[in-house]
PAKEVEX-943576 format. One record per residue: x, y, z of N, C-alpha, C in turn. Coordinates in steps of 0.02 Angstrom, whole numbers, plus 50000, padded with zeros to 5 digits. Atoms other than C-alpha are relative to their C-alpha. Layout:
PAKEVEX-943576
<node <X Y Z> <X Y Z> <X Y Z>> ...
//
This chain:
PAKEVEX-943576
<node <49985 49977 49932> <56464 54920 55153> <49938 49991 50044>> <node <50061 50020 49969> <56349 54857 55309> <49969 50087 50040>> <node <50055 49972 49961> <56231 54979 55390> <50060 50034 50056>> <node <49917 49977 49972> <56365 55020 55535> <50069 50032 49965>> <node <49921 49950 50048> <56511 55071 55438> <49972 50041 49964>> <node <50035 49919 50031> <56388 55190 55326> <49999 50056 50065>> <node <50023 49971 49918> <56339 55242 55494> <50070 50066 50030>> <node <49943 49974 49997> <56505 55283 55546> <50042 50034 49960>> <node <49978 49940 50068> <56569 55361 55367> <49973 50062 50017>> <node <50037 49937 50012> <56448 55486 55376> <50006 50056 50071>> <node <50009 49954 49929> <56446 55539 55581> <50082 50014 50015>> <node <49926 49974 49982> <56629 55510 55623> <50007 49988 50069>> <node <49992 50003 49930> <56579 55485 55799> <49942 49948 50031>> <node <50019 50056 49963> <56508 55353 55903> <49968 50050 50069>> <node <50071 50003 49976> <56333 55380 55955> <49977 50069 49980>> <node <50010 49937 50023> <56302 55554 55861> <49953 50035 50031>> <node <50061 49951 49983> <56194 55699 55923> <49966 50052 49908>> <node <50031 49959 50067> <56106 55770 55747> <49942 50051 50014>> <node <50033 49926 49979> <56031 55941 55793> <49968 50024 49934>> <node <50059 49982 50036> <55873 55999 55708> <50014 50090 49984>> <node <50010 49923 50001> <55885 56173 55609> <49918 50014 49969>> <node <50088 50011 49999> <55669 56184 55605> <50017 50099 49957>> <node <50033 49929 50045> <55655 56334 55453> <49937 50011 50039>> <node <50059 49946 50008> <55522 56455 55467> <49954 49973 49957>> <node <50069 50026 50016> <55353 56411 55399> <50021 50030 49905>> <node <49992 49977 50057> <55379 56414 55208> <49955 50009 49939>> <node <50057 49981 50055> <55292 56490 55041> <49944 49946 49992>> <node <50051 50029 50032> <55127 56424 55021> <49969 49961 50060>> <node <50018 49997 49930> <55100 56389 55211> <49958 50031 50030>> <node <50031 49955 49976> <54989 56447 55319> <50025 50073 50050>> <node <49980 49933 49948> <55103 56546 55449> <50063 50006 49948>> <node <49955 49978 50042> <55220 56596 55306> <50020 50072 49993>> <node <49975 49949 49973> <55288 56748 55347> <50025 50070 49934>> <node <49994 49983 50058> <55259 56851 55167> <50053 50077 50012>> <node <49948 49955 49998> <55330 57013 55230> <50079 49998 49998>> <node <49915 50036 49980> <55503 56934 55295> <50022 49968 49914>> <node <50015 50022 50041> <55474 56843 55141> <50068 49926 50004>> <node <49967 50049 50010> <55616 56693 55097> <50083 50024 50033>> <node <49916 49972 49964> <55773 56798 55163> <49967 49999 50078>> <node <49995 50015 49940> <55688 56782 55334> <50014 49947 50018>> <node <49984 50071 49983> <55699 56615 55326> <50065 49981 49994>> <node <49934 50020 50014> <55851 56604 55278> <50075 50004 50043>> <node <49986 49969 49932> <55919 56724 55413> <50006 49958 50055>> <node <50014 50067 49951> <55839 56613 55542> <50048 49943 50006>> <node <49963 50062 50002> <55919 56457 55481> <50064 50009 50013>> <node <49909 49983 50006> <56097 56539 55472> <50013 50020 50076>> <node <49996 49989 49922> <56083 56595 55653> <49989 49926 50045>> <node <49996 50074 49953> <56009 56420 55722> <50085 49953 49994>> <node <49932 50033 50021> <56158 56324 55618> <50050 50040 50008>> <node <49923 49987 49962> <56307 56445 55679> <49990 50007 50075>> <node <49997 50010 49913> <56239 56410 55863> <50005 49940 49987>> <node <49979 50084 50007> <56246 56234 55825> <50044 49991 49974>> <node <49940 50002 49990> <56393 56217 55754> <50060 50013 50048>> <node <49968 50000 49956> <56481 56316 55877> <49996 49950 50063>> <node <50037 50054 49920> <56386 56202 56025> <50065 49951 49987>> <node <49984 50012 50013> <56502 56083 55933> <49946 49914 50001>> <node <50026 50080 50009> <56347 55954 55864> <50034 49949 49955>> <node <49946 50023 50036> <56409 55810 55774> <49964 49991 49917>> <node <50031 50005 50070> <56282 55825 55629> <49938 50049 49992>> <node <50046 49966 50019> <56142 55933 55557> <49939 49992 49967>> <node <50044 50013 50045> <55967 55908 55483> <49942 50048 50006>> <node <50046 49964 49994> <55855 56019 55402> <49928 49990 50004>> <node <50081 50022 49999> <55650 56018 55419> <49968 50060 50014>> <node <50032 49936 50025> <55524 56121 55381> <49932 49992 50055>> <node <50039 50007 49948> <55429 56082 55545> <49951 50063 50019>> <node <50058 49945 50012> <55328 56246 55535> <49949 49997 49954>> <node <50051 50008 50042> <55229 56218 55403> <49945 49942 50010>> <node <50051 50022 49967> <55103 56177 55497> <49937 50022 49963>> <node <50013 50091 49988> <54959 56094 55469> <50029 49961 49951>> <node <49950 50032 50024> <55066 55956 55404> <49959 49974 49930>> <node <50049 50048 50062> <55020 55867 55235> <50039 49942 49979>> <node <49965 50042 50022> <55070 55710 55166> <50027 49987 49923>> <node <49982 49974 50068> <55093 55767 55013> <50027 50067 49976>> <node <49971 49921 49985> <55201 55923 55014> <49982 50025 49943>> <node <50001 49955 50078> <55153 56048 54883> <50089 50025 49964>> <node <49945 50004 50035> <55311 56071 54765> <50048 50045 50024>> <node <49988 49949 49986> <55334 56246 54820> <50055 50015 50070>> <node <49984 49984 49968> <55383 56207 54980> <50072 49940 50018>> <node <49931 50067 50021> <55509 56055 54924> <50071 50072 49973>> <node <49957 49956 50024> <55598 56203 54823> <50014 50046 50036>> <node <49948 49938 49946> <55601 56346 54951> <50050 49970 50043>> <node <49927 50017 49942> <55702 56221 55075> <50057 50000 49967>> <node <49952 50031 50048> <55806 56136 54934> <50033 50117 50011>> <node <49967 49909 49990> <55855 56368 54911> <50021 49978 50058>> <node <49987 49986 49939> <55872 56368 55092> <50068 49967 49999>> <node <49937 50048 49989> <55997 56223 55109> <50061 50039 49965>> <node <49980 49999 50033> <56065 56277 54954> <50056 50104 50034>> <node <49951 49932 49984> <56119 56478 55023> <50053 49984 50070>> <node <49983 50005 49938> <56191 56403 55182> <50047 49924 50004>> <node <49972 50054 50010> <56290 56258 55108> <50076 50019 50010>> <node <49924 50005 49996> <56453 56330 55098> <50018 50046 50078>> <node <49974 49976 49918> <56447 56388 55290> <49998 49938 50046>> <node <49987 50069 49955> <56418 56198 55338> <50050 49969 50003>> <node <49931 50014 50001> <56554 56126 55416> <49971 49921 50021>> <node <50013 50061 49950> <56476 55958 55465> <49959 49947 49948>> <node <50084 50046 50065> <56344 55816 55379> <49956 50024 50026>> <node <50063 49978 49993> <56179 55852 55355> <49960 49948 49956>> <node <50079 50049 50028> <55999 55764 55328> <49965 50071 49976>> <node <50050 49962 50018> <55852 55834 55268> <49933 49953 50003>> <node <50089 50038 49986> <55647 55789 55305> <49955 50046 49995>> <node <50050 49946 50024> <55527 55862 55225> <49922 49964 50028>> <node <50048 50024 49949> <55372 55834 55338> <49939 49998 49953>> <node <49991 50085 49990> <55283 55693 55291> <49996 49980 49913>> <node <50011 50015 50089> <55304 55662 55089> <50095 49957 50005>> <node <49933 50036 50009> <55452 55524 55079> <50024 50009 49919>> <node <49983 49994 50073> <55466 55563 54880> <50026 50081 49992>> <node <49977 49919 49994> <55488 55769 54911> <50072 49992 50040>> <node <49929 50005 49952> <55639 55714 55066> <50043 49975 49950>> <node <49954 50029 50057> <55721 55620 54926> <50022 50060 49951>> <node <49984 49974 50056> <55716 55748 54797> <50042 50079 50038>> <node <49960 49936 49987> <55775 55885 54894> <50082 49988 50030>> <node <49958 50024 50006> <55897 55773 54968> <50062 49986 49948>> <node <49956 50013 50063> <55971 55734 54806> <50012 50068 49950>> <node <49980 49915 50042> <55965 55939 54742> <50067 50012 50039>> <node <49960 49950 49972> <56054 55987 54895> <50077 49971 50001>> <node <49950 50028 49974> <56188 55847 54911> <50010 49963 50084>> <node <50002 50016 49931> <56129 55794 55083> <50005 49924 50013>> <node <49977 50060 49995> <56193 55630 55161> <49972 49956 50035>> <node <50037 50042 49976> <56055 55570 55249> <49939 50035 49996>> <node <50053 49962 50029> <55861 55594 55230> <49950 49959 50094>> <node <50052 50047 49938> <55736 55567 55400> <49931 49975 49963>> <node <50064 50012 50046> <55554 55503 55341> <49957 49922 50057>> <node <50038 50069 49995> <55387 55386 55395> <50005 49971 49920>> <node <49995 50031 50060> <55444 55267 55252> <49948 49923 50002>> <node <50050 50042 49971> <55334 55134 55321> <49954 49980 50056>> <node <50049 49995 49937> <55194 55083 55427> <49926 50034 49973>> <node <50044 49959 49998> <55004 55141 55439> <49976 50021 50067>> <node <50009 49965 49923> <54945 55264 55569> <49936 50027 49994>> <node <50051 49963 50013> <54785 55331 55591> <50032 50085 50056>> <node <49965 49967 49982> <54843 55519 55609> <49955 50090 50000>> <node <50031 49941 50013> <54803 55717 55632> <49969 50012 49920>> <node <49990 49988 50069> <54830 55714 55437> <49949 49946 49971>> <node <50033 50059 50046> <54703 55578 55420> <50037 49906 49974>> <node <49962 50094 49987> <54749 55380 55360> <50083 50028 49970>> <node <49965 49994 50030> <54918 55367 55344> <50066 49957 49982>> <node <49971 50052 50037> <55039 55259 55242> <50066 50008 49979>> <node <49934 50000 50047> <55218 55223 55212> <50000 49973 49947>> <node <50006 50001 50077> <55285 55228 55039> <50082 49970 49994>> <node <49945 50007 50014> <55446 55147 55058> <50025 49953 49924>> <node <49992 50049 50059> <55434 55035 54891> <50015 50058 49952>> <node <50007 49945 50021> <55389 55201 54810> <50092 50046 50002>> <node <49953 49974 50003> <55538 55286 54862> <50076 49985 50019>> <node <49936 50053 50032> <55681 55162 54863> <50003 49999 49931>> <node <49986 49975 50046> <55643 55170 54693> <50016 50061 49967>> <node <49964 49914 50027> <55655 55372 54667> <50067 49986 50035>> <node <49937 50002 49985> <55802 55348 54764> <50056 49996 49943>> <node <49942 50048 50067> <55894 55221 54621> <49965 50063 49947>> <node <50032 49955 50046> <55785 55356 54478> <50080 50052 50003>> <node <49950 49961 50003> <55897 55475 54584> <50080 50010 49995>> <node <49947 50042 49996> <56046 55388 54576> <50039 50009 50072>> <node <49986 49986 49934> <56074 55436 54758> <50004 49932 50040>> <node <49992 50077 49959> <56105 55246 54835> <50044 50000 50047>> <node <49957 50008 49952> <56239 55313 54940> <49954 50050 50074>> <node <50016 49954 49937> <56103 55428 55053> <49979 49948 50048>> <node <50024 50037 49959> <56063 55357 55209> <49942 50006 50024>> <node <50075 50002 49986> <55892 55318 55251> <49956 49974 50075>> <node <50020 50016 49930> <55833 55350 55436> <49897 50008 50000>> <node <50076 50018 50008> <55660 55254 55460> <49956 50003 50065>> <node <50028 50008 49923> <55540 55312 55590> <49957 49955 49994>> <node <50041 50067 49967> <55452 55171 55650> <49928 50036 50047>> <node <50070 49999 49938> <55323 55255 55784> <50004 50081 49997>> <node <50031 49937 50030> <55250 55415 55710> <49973 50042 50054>> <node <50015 49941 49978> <55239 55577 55778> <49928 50031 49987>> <node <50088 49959 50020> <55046 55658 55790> <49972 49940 49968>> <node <50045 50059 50030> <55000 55485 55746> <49993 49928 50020>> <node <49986 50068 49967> <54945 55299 55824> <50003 49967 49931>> <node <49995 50058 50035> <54998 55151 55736> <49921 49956 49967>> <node <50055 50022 50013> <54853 55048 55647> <50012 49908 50006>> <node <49972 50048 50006> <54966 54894 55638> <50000 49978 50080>> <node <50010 50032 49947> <54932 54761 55773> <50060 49961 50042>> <node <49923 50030 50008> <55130 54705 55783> <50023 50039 50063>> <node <49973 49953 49943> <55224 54769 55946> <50050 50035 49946>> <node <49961 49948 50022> <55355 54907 55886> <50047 49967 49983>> <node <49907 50023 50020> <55517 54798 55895> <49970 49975 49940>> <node <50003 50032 50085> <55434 54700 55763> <49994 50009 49947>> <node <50004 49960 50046> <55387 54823 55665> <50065 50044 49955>> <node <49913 49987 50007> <55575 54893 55676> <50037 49927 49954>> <node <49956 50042 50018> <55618 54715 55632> <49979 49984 49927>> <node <50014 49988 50051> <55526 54729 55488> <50015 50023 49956>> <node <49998 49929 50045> <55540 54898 55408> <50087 49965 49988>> <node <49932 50003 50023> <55739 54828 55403> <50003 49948 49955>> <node <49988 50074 50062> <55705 54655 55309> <49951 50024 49953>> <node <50034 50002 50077> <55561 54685 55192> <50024 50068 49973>> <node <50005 49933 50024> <55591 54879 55183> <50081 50059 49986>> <node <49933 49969 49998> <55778 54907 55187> <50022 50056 50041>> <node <49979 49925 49955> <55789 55049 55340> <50095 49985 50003>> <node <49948 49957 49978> <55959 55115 55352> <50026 50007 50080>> <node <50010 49969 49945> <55921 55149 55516> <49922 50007 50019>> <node <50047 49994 49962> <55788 55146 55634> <49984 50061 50043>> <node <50024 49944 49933> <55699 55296 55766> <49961 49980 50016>> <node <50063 50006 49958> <55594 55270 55891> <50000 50074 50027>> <node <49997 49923 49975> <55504 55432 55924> <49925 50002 50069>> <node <50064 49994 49946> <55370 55483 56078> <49933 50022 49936>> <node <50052 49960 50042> <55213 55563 56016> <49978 50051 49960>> <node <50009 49934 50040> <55231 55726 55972> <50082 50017 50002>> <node <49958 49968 49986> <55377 55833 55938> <50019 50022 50052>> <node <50003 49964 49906> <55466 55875 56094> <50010 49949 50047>> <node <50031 50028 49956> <55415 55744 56187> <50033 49919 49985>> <node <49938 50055 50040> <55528 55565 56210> <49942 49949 50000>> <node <50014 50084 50006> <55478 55390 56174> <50032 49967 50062>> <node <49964 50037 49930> <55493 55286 56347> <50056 49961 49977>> <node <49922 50005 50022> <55659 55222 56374> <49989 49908 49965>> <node <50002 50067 49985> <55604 55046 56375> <49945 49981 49933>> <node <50005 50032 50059> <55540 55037 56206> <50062 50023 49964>> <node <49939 49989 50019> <55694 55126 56149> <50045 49928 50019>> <node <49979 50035 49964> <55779 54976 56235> <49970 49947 49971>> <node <50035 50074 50049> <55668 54823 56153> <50011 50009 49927>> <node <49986 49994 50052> <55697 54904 55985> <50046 49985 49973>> <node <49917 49998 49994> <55899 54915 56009> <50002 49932 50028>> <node <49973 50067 49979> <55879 54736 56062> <49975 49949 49925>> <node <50018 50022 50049> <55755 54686 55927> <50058 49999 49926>> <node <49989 50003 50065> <55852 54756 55776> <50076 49991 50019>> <node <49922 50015 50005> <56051 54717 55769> <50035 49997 49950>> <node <49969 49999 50043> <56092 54742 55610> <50012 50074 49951>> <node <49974 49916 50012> <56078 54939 55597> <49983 50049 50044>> <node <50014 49971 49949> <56092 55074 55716> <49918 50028 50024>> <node <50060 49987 49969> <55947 55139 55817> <50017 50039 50021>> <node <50010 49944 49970> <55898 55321 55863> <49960 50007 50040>> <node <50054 49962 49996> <55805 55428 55975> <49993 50053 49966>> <node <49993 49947 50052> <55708 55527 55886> <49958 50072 50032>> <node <50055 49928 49982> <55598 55659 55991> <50037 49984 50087>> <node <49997 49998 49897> <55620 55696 56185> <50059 50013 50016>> <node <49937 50017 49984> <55790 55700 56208> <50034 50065 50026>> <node <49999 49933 49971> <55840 55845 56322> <50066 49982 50062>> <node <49952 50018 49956> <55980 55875 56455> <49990 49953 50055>> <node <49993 50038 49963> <55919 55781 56582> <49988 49916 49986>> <node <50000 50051 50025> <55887 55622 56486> <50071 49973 49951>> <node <49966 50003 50043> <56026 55630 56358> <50059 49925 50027>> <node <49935 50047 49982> <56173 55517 56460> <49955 49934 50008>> <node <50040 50031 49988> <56036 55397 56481> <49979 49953 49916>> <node <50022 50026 50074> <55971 55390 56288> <50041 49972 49989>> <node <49956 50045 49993> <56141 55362 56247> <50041 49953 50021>> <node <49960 50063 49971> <56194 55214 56342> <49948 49960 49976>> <node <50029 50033 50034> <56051 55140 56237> <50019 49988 49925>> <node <49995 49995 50067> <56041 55201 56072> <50078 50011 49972>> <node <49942 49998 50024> <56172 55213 55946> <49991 50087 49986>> <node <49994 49940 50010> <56129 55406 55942> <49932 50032 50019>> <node <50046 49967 49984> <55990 55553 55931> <50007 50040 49951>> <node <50047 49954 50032> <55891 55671 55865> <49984 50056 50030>> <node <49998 49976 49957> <55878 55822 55957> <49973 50090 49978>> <node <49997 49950 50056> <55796 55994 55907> <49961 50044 50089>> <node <50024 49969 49957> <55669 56063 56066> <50036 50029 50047>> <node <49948 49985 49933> <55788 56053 56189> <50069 50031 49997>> <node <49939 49953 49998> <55923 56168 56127> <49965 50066 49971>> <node <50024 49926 50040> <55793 56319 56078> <49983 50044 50079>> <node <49986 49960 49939> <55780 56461 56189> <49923 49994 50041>> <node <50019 50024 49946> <55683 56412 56354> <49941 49922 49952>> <node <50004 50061 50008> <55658 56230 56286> <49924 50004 49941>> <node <50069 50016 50018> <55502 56279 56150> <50017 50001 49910>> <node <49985 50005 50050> <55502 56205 55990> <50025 50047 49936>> <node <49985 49963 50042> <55497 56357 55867> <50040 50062 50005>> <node <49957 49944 49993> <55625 56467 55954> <50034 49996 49966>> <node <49932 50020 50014> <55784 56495 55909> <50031 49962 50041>> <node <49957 50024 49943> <55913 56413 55979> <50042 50023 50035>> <node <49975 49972 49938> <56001 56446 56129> <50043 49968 49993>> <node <49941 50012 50000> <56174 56449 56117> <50028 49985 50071>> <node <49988 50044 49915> <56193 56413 56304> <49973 49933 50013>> <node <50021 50056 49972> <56076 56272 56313> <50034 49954 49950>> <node <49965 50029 50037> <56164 56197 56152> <50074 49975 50008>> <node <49950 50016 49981> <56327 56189 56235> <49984 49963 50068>> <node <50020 50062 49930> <56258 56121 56383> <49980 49969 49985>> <node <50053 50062 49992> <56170 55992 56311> <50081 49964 49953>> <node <49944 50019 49995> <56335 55946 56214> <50057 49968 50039>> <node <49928 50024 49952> <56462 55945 56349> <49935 49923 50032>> <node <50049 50054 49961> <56319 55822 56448> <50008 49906 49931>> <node <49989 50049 50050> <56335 55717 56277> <50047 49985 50001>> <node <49933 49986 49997> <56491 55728 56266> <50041 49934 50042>> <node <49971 50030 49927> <56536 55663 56449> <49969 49929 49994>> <node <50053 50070 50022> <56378 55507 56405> <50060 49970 49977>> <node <49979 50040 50064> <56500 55467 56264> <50079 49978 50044>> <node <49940 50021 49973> <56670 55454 56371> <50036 50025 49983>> <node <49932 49943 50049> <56761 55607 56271> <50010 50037 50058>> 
//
């Protein structure tokens, strides 16, 4: 099955919005929240994902975007508290779901493949010089845990242009996109801005989605109501997590008002 029709198995809808449920900073973290302890987190998550669902997104992905400062090598600890997390809040999902475990492409896989999740986000390739120091995709690495895991049906969304991190590679972006799909097998492509939050201009979004043609293309950061009808008349979808938390700041909760408004606005983009 090509790249597109996975695409479409899994979303169901043409040009998807996939809404970020960003856990709470987890065990072995620095802002880890020991009193609350693992039922706060858990709490949290169950409140973001029944405002998102109701919003009516068309997909879900978890990330452990608190566990700040980031590492590229996740300690084990905090692979297993999500994998729990996912795991208490599985039979209230009504929708697909990813999972990205910030920035270890061998931990996104494995929790991926505990929880049953149908798509995984990840820098699977590329080097960046980054907050975290040098840094290196591992996509050879974990195409193989993948097949290990026998998981060949997850889908594998490849960011291309790293968050908290410049590129080291001298290649413009589309090519790098056009890359990561022939030598490295992406699934799927994102183009993301710089930081969380914050979009990728439209007009590399736009050379990317021209560059690659043989599997969809996301945005993956920025993407807020007043841009949204815009992204999508590019991309084949989004990524979307800042801009539905309460007054637009990454580690709120989410705002069940701004989540339906940023919906219907999608929505209307899409021609429903």
């Amino acid at each position: 099955m090509q790249a597109f029709e996975r695409f479409q198995t899994i979303f169901r809808v043409r040009r998807p919005v996939v809404a970020m449920v960003h856990l709470r900073a987890l065990p072995g973290t620095p802002l880890f929240d020991a009193a609350g302890g693992m039922d706060a987190v858990v709490e949290a998550a169950r409140a973001d994902l029944r405002a998102l669902q109701q919003a009516g997104v068309d997909a879900v992905m978890f990330g452990n975007e608190n566990d700040r400062p980031y590492e590229l090598e996740v300690d084990p600890a905090s692979a297993a508290a999500m994998a729990y997390v996912v795991g208490r809040l599985k039979d209230e999902l009504r929708l697909p779901f990813g999972v990205d475990v910030l920035w270890d492409p061998k931990m996104t896989l494995a929790v991926a493949a505990a929880t049953g999740a149908a798509f995984a986000r990840e820098i699977f390739t590329g080097l960046y010089g980054s907050d975290m120091g040098l840094w290196s995709g591992r996509a050879a690495e974990a195409r193989r845990y993948q097949r290990r895991l026998a998981r060949d049906d997850l889908f594998l969304l490849y960011n291309v242009s790293a968050e908290f991190a410049a590129p080291l590679d001298a290649r413009s972006l589309p090519e790098r996109a056009r890359s990561a799909v022939f030598s490295s097998l992406a699934d799927a492509v994102l183009v993301s801005g710089p930081m969380t939050g914050e979009p990728a201009p439209l007009e590399h979004l736009a050379a990317v989605k021209r560059a690659v043609q043989d599997v969809p293309v996301l945005a993956n950061t920025g993407v807020d109501h007043a841009n949204v009808a815009e992204v999508l008349r590019i991309a084949d979808g989004c990524i979307v997590g800042t801009a539905l938390k309460e007054d637009g700041k990454t580690f709120n909760p989410v705002d069940p008002e701004r989540a339906r408004a940023f919906m219907e606005r999608a929505r209307e983009a899409r021609g429903e």
